[in-house]
N, C-alpha and C positions, 0 to 999 in steps of 0.2 A: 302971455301966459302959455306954458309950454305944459304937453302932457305924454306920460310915456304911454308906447302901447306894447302891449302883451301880445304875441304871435303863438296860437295854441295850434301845434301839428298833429293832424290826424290823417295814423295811418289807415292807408287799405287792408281791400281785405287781403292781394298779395301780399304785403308787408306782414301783416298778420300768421298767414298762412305759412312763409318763408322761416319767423319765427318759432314756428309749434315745430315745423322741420325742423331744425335747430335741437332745441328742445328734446326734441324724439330721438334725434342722434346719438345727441349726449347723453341720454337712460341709456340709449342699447350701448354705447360705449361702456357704461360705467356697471352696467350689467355682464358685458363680454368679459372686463377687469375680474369680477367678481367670479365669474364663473371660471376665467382663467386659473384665480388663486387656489378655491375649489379644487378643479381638477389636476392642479400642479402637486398636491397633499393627500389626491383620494390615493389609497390600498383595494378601492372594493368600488368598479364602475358603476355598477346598478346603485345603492346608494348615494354616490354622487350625481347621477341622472335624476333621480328622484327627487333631490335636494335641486335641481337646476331648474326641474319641471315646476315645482311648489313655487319658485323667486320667478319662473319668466310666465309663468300662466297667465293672470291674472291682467299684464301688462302686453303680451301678445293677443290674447281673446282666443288661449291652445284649449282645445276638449281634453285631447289623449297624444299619448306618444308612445314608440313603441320602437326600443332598440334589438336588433337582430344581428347574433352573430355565428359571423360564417366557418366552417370546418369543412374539407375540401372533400370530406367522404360521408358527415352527417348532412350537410345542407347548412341551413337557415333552422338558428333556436330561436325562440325568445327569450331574451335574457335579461331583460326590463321594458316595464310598462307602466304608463299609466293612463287611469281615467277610462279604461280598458274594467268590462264586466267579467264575470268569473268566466261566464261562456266564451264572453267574445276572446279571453286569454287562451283558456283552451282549443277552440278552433282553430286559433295561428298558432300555437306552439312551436309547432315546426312546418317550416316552409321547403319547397324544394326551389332550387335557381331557375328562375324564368316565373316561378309561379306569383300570383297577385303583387301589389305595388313593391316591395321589399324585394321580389324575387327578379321584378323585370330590371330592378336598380344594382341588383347584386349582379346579375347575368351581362347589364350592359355599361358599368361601372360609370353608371354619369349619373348628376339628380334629374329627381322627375318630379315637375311641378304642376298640379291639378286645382281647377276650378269648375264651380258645376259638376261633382262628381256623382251626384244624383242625376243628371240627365248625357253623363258617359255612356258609351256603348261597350268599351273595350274590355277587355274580357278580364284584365290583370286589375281591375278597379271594381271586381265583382266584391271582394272583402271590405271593400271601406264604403260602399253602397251601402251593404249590409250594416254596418257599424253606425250609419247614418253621417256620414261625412259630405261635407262641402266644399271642403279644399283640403289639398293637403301638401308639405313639402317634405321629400325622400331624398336622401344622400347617401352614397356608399361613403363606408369608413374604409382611404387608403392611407396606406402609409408605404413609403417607398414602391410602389407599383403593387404591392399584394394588398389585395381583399383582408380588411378585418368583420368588416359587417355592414349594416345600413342602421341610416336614424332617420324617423320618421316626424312628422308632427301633425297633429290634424284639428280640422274647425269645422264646427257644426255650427248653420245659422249663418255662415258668413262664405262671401262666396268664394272669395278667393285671397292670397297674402299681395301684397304691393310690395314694387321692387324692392324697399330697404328692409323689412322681415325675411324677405328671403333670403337677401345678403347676409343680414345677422342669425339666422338659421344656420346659413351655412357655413357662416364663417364659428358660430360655436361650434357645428360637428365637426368640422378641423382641429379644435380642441381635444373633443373628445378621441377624434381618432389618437391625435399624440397620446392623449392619456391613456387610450386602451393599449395602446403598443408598451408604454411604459409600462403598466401594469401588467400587463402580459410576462414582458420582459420580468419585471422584477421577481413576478413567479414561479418562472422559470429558473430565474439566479436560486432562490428559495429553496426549490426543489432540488436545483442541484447542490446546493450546500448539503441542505438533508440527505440526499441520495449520498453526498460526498461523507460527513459523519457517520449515516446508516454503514458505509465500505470500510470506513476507519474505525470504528465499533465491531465491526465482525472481524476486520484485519488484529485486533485484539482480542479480540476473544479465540481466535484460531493460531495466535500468536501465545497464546498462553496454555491452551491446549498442548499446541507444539514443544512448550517450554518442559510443559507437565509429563507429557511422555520422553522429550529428553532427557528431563530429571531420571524420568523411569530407565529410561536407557543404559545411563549413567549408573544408577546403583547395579541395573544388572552388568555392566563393564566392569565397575570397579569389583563386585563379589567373584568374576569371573577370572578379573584383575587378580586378586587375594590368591584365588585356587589355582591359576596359575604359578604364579610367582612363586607362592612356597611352599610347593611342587620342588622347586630344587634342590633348597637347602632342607626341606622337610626327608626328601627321599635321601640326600646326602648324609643328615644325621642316622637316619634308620639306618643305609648301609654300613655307617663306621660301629653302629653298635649292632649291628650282625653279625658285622666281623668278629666283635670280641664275642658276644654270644659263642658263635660256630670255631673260634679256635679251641681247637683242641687239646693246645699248650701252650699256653699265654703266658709269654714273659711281662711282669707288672708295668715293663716302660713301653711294649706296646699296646699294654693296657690304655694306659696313662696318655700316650700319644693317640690312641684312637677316642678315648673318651672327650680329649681334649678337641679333636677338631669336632666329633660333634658335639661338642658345646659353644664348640663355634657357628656351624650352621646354626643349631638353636638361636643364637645370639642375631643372627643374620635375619632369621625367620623375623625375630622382634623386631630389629630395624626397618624390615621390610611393612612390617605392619605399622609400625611409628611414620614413615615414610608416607603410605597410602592416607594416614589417616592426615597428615600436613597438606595431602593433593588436594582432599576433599574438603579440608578448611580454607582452604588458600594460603597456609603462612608460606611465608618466604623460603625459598633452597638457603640450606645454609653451605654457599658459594666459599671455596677455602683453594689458595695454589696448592697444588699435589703435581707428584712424580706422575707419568702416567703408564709405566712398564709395571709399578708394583699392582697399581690397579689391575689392568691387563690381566697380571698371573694369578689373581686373587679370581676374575673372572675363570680366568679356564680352568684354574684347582676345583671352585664351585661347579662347573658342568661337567667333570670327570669326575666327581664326587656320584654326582647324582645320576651319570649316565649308564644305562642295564646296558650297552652291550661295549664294542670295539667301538676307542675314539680315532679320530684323523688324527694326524702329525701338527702341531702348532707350532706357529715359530710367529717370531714378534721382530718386529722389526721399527723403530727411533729414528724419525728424522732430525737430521741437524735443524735444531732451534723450532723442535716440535715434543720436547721430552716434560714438559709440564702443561696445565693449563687450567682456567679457574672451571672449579665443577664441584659438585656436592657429591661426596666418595661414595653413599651408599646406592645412591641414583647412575651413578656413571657404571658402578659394577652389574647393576640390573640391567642397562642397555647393553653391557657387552656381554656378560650373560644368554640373553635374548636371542643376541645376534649369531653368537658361538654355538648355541644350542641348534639353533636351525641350520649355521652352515655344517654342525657336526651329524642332523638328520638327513641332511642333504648329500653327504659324499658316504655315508654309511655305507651301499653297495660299491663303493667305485675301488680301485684297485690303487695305489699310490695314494689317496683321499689325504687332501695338506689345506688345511687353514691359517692363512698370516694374516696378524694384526696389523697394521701398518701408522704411524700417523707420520703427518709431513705438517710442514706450514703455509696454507695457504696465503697469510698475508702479517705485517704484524700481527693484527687484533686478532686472529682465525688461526685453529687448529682441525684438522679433518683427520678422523682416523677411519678408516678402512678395512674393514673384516669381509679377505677374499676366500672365495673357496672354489675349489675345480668341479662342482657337481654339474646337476643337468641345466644348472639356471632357470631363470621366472621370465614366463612366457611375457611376451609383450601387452597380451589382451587383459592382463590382472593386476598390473604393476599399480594403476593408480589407485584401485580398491586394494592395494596391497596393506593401506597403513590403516585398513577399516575397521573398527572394532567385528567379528566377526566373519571378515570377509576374505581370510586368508584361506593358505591351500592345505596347510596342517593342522593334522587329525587332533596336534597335542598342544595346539594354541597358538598356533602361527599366527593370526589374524589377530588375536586378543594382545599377543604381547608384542606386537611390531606399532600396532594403534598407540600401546602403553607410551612403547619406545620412545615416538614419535611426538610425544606428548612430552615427556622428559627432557626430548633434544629440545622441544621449540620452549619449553620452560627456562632452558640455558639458554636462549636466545639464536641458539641453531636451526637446523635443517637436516633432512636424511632423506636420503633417495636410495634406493636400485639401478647398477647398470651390470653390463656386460662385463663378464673377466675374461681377456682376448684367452683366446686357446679352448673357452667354455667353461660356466659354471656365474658364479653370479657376486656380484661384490657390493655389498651396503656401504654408503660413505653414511657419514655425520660429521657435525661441525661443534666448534667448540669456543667458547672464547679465550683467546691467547691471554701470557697472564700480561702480554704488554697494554692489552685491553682495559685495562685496570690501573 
């Protein structure tokens, strides 16, 4: 007869012991987990601290804790606590570095770990005496070599933590440090965003102001624009029917012939006002091939119409494969106008005073016509405010109608400058589009 036996093993109490290690690991593991995922999500450390202290209290045998964070010109705040009385909050609120446990940890960036701290002597453990503590572990929060704060933790009744609490102490405020640095950071991005919309908000609103007195600008250019302009053919009409007023024997066909060209400047005035008003709406030039000699003489007829005293000599001069170009007739005659009028204020005193039109071909697509004149010429210092609404040197609109000008050429897709006429005196180019351009 055979019989089996049963072998029952009974562990010791190391076996046992060895076990609850174990055991106790793996909570703080799975506490560290927890607290990691926590602080990888928090926006706001003090809440998350809070939420870390409620889960590991109870399980650690923590009284209070008490995070301090550091500013290299306030000290030591308190910026979370707990388990901490209203007093006892108040009394640490702000620490200076060096001062009681937070301050000596902040000062000498290493933790500092206390047992029996009711029967310390040292002077930086005077706080947590008072607070009634028995132990306690302090950690600076670094991240990358800079100070962000210290984390504290403390126990009352118990004398002191064993090595693997203070491991997992520490190794949660390594946590927390990443996550105050994150958090930090991310408030900082925050802030800079907002600083950066707060700039783009005001860059709009000072961008629309801008727009507003351009606007304002603008109507005063173009009114200024208007009073100039017809200025020309205004004075030119008056003069032709002065004429007939003041003759004294007026045969009907110089009637007829003086009535007629001022009903031509009349006619001119309205185009000119038809014109302004097309500027200010935006429609389109209406771009047509033209001769550009008939233009030309239509300009200088118009500035010797309207001009009160002695004109310069004009002569026109056609380059080969320069005598048309596309342009809008009533606008091209304003620019030469413009141009004519100032070079004819300009050689007014001079003695031989000769103004020539000129165009040539700069290139297929390009036409430049050139209005020289032998006066004093445009100093160097004003040329580039030369094309500035206002910022001319003539009493009778230099500045308004050269702006205009300029505005007209680049509306043709040209350009106009000022240079030098060798021998003295000053010579406006502008450009044009060829009609090969087309």
């Amino acid at each position: 007869m055979t019989s089996d036996s049963v072998v029952i093993s009974q562990d010791g109490p190391e076996t046992r012991e060895n076990g609850l290690a174990e055991a106790r690991q793996l909570r703080f593991l799975e506490l560290l987990a927890a607290s990691a995922a926590d602080l990888l999500d928090a926006n706001d450390l003090g809440s998350a601290l809070d939420r870390l202290f409620r889960m590991i209290r109870t399980e650690l045998k923590l009284d209070v804790f008490f995070h301090y964070s550091y500013d290299e010109d306030a000290g030591l705040d308190l910026a979370a606590h707990g388990g901490l009385t209203a007093d006892e909050a108040e009394a640490g609120a702000r620490i200076q570095v060096g001062e009681a446990v937070c301050g000596w940890v902040a000062q000498h960036r290493k933790p500092l770990i206390a047992s029996h701290v009711q029967d310390s002597i040292e002077a930086h453990d005077a706080f947590a005496r008072r607070m009634g503590l028995d132990a306690y572990v302090c950690t600076p929060l670094l991240h990358a070599g800079k100070l962000l704060g210290t984390l504290a933790f403390g126990r009352r009744g118990t004398l002191s933590f064993d090595e693997t609490e203070v491991r997992f102490l520490q190794t949660l405020s390594s946590y927390v440090a990443l996550a105050k640095h994150r958090i930090g950071t991310d408030d900082a991005l925050r802030a800079g965003i907002a600083e950066r919309e707060r700039l783009l908000a005001e860059r709009g609103d000072m961008e629309r102001r801008v727009i507003e007195l351009t606007r304002a600008g603008a109507l005063g250019a173009i009114a200024a624009t208007i009073a100039h302009e017809l200025n020309q053919p205004l004075s030119a009409a008056a003069n032709y029917l002065s004429a007939i007023r003041l003759d004294a024997d007026p045969t009907a066909d110089a009637t007829r012939e003086r009535a007629a060209a001022a009903e031509a400047q009349l006619q001119r005035a309205g185009e000119i006002i038809r014109r302004i008003r097309r500027m200010v709406s935006h429609e389109d030039l209406t771009l047509e091939v033209h001769l550009l000699k008939p233009i030309i003489t239509e300009a200088i007829n118009l500035v010797g119409a309207a001009a009160p005293g002695q004109l310069p000599l004009f002569r026109i001069e056609i380059g080969d494969a320069a005598s048309r170009a596309m342009v809008d007739h009533v606008q091209l005659v304003q620019i030469l106008a413009t141009l004519l009028r100032n070079a004819a204020e300009a050689t007014e005193s001079a003695d031989g005073s000769l103004v020539i039109v000129e165009t040539r071909a700069r290139s297929a697509d390009e036409i430049e016509i050139r209005v020289i004149d032998n006066g004093p010429g445009v100093a160097a210092d004003i040329r580039e405010a030369l094309f500035q609404p206002g910022l001319g040197t003539s009493s009778s609109g230099l500045g308004v109608g050269l702006a205009i000008s300029r505005n007209l050429v680049e509306a043709h897709g040209g350009t106009i400058r000022v240079e030098d006429t060798p021998g003295g005196g000053a010579t406006f180019c502008f450009t044009l589009p060829a009609v090969a351009a087309y």
